[in-house]
PyMOL Python script that loads the backbone (N, CA, C, O; Angstrom):
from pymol import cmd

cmd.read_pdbstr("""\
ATOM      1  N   UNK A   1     148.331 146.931  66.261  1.00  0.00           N
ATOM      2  CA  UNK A   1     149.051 145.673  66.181  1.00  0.00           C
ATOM      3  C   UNK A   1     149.394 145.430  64.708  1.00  0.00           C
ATOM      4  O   UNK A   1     148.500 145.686  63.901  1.00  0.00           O
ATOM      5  N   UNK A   2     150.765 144.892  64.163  1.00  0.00           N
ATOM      6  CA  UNK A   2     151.179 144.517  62.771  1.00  0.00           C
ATOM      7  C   UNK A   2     150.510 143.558  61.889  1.00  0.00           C
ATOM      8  O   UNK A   2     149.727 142.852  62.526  1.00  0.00           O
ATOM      9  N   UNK A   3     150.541 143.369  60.990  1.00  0.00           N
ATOM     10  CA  UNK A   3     150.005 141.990  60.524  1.00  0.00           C
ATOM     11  C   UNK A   3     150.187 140.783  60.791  1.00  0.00           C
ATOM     12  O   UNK A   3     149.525 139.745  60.789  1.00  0.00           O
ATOM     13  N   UNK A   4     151.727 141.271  61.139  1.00  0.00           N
ATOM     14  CA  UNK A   4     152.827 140.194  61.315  1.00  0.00           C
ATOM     15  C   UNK A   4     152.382 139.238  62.614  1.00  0.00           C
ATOM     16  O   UNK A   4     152.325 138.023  62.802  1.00  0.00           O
ATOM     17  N   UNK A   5     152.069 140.550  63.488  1.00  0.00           N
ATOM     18  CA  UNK A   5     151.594 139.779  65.194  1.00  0.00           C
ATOM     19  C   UNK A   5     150.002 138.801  65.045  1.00  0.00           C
ATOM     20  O   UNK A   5     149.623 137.659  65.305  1.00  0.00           O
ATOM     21  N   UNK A   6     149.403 140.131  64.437  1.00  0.00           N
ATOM     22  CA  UNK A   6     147.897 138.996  64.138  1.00  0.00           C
ATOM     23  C   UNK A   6     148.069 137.663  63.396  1.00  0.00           C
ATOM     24  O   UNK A   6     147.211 136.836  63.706  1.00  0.00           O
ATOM     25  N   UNK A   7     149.148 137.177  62.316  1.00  0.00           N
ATOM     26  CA  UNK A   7     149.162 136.562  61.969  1.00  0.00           C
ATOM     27  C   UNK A   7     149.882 135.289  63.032  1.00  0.00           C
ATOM     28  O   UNK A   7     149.410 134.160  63.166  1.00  0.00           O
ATOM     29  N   UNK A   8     150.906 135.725  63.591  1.00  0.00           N
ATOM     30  CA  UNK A   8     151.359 135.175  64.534  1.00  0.00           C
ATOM     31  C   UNK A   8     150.965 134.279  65.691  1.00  0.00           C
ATOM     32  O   UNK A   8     151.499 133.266  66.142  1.00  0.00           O
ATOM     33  N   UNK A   9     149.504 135.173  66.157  1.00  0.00           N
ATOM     34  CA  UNK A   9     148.983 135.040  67.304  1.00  0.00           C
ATOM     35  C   UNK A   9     147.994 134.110  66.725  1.00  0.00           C
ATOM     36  O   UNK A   9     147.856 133.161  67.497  1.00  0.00           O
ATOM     37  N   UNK A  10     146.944 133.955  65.246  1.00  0.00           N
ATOM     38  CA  UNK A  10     146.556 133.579  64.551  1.00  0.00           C
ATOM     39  C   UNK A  10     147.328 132.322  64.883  1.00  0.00           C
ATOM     40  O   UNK A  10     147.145 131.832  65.997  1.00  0.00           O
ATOM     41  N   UNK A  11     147.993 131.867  64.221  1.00  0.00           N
ATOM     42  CA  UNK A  11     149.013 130.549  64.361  1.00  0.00           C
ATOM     43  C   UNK A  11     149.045 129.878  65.420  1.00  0.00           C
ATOM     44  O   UNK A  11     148.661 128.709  65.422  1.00  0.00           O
ATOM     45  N   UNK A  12     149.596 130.604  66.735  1.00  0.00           N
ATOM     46  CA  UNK A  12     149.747 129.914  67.871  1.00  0.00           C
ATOM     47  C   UNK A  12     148.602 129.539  68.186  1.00  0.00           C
ATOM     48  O   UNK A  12     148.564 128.665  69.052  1.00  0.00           O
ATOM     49  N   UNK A  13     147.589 129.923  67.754  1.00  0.00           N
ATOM     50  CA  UNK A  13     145.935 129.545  68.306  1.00  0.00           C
ATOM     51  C   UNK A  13     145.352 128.710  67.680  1.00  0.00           C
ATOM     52  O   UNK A  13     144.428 127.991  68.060  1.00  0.00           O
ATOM     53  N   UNK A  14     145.957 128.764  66.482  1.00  0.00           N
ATOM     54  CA  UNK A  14     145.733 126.752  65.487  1.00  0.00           C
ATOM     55  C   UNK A  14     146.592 125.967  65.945  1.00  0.00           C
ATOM     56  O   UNK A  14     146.210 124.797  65.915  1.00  0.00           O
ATOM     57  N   UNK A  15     148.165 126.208  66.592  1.00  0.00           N
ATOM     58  CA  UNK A  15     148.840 125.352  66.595  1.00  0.00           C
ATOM     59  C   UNK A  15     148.201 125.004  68.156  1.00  0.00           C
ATOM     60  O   UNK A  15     147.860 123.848  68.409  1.00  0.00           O
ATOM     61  N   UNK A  16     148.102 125.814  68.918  1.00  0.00           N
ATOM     62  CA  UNK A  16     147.040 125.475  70.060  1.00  0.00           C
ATOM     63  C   UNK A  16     146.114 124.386  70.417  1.00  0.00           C
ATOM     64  O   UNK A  16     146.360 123.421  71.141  1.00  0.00           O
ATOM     65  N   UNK A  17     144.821 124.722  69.702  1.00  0.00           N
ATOM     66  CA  UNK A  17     144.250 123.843  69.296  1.00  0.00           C
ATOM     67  C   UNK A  17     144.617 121.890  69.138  1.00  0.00           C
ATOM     68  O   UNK A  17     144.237 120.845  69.666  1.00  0.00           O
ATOM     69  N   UNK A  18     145.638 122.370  67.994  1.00  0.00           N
ATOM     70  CA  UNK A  18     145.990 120.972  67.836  1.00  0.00           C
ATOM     71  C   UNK A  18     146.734 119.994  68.241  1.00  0.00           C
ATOM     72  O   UNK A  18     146.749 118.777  68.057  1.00  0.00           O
ATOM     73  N   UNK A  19     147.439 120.850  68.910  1.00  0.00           N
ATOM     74  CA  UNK A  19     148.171 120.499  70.175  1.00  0.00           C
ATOM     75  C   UNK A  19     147.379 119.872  71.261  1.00  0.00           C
ATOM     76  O   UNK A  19     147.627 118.749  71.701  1.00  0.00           O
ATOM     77  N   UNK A  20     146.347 120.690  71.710  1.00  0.00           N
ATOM     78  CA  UNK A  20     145.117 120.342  72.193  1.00  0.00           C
ATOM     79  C   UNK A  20     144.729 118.776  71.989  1.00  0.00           C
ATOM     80  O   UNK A  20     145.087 117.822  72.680  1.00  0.00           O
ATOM     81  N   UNK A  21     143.978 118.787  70.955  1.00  0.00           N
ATOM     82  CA  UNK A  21     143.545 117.694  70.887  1.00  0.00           C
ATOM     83  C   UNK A  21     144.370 116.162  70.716  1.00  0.00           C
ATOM     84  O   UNK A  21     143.890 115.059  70.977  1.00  0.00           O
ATOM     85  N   UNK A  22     145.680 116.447  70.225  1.00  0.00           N
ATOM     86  CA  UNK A  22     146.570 115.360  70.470  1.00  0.00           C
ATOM     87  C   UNK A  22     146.989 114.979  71.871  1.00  0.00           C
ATOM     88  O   UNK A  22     147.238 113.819  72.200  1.00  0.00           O
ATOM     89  N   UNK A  23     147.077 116.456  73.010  1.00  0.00           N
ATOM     90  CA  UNK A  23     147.255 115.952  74.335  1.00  0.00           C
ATOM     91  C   UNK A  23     145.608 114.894  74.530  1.00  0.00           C
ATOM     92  O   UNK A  23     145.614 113.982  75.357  1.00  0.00           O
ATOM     93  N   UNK A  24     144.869 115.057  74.042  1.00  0.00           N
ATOM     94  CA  UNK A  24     143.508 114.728  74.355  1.00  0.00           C
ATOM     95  C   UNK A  24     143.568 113.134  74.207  1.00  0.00           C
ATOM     96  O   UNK A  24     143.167 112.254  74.969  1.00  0.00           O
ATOM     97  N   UNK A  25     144.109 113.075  73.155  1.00  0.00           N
ATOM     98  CA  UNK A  25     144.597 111.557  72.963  1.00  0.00           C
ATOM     99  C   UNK A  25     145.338 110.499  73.476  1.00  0.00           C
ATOM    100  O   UNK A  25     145.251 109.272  73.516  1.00  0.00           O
ATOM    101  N   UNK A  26     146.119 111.395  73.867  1.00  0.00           N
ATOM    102  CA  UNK A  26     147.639 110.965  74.906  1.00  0.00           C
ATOM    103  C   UNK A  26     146.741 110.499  76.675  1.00  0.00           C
ATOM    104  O   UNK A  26     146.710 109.455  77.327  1.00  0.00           O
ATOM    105  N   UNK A  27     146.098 111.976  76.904  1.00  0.00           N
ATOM    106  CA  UNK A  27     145.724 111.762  77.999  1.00  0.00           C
ATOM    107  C   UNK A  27     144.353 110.288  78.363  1.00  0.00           C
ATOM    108  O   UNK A  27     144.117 109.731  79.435  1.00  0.00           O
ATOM    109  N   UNK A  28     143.877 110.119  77.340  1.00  0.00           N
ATOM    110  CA  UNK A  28     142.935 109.359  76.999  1.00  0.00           C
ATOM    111  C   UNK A  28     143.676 107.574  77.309  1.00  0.00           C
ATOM    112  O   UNK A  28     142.997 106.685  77.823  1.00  0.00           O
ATOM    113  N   UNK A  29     144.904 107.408  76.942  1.00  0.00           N
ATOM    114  CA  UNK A  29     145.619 106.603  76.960  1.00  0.00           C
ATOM    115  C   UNK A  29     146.625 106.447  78.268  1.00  0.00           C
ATOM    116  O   UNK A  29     147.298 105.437  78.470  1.00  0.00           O
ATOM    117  N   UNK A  30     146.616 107.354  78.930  1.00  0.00           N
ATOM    118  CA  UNK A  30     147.516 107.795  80.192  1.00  0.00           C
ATOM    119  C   UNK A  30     146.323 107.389  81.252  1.00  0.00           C
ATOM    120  O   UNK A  30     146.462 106.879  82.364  1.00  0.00           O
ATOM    121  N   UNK A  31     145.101 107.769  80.573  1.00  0.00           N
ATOM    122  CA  UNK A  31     143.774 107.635  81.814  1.00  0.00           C
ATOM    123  C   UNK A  31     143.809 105.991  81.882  1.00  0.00           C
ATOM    124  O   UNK A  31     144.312 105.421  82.851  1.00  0.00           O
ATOM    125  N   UNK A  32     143.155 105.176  80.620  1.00  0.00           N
ATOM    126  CA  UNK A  32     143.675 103.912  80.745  1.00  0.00           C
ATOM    127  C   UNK A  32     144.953 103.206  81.278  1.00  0.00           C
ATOM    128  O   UNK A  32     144.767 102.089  81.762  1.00  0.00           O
ATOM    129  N   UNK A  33     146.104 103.642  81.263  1.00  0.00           N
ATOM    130  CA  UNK A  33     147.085 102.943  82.327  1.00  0.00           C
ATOM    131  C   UNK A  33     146.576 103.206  83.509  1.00  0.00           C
ATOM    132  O   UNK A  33     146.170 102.221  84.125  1.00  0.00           O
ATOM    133  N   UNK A  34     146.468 104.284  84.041  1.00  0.00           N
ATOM    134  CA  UNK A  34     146.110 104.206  85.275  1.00  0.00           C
ATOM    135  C   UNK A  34     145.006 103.454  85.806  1.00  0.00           C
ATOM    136  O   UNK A  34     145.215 102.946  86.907  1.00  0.00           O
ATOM    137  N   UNK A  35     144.114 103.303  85.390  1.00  0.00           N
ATOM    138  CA  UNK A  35     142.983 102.768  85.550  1.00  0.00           C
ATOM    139  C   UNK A  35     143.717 100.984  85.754  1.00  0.00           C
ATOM    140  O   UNK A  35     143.789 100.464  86.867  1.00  0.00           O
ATOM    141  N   UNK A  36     144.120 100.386  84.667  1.00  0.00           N
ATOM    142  CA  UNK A  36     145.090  99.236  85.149  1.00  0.00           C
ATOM    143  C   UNK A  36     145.419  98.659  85.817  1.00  0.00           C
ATOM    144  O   UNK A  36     145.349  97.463  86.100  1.00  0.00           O
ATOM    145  N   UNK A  37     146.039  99.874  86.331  1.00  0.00           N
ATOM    146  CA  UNK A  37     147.160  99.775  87.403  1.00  0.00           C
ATOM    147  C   UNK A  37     146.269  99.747  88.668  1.00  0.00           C
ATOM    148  O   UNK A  37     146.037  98.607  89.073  1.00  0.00           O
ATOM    149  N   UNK A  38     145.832 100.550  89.231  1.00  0.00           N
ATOM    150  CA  UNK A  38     144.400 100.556  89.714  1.00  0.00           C
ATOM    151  C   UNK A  38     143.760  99.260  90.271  1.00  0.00           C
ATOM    152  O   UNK A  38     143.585  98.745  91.376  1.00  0.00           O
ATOM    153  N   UNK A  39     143.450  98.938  88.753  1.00  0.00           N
ATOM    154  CA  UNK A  39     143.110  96.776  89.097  1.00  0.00           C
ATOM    155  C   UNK A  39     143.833  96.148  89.601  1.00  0.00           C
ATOM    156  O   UNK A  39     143.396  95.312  90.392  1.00  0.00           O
ATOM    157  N   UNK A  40     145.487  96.271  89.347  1.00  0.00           N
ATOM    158  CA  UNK A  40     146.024  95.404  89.647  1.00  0.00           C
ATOM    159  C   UNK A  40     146.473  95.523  90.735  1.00  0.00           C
ATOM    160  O   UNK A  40     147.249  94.615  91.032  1.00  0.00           O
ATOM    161  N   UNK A  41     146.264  96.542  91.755  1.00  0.00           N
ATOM    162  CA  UNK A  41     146.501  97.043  93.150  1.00  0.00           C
ATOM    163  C   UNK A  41     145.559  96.264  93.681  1.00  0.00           C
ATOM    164  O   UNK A  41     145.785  95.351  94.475  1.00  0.00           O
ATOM    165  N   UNK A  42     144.082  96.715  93.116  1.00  0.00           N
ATOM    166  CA  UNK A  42     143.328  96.048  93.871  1.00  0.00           C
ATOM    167  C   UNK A  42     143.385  94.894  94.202  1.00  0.00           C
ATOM    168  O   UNK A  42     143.426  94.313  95.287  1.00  0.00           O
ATOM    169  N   UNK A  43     143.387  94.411  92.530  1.00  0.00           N
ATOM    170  CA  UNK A  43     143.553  92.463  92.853  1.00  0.00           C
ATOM    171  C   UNK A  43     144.558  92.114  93.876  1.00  0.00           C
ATOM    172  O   UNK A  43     144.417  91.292  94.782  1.00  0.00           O
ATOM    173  N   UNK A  44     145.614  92.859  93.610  1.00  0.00           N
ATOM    174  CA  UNK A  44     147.057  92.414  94.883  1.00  0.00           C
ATOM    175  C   UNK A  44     146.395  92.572  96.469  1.00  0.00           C
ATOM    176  O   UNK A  44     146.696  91.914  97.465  1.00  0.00           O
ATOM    177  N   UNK A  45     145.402  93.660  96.343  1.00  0.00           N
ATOM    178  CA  UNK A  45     145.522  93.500  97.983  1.00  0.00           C
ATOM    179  C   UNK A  45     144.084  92.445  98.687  1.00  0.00           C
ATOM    180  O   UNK A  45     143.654  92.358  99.837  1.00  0.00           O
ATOM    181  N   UNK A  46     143.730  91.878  97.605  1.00  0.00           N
ATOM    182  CA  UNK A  46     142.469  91.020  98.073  1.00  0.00           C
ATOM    183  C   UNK A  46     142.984  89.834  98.392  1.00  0.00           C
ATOM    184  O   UNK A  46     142.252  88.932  98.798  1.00  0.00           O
TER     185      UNK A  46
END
""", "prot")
cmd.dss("prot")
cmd.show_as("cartoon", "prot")
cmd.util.cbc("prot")
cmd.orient("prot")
């Protein structure tokens, strides 16, 4: 394999990562709407 690829593959696996953990954040905030929404179903159908 080149340098070029290890370095490459190197990269995509940090940019990975951090990608990672920003979905982590997003999803963290996506979990809370739902959850919400959730309540406010409930409350509606009581």
């Amino acid at each position: 394999m080149s340098t070029f690829m290890k370095r490459f593959f190197a990269l995509a696996i940090i940019a990975g990562f951090g990608m990672g953990l920003a979905a982590c954040e997003t999803a963290d905030g996506f979990g809370k709407d739902v959850e919400k929404l959730g309540d406010n179903i409930q409350e509606g159908a009581n």
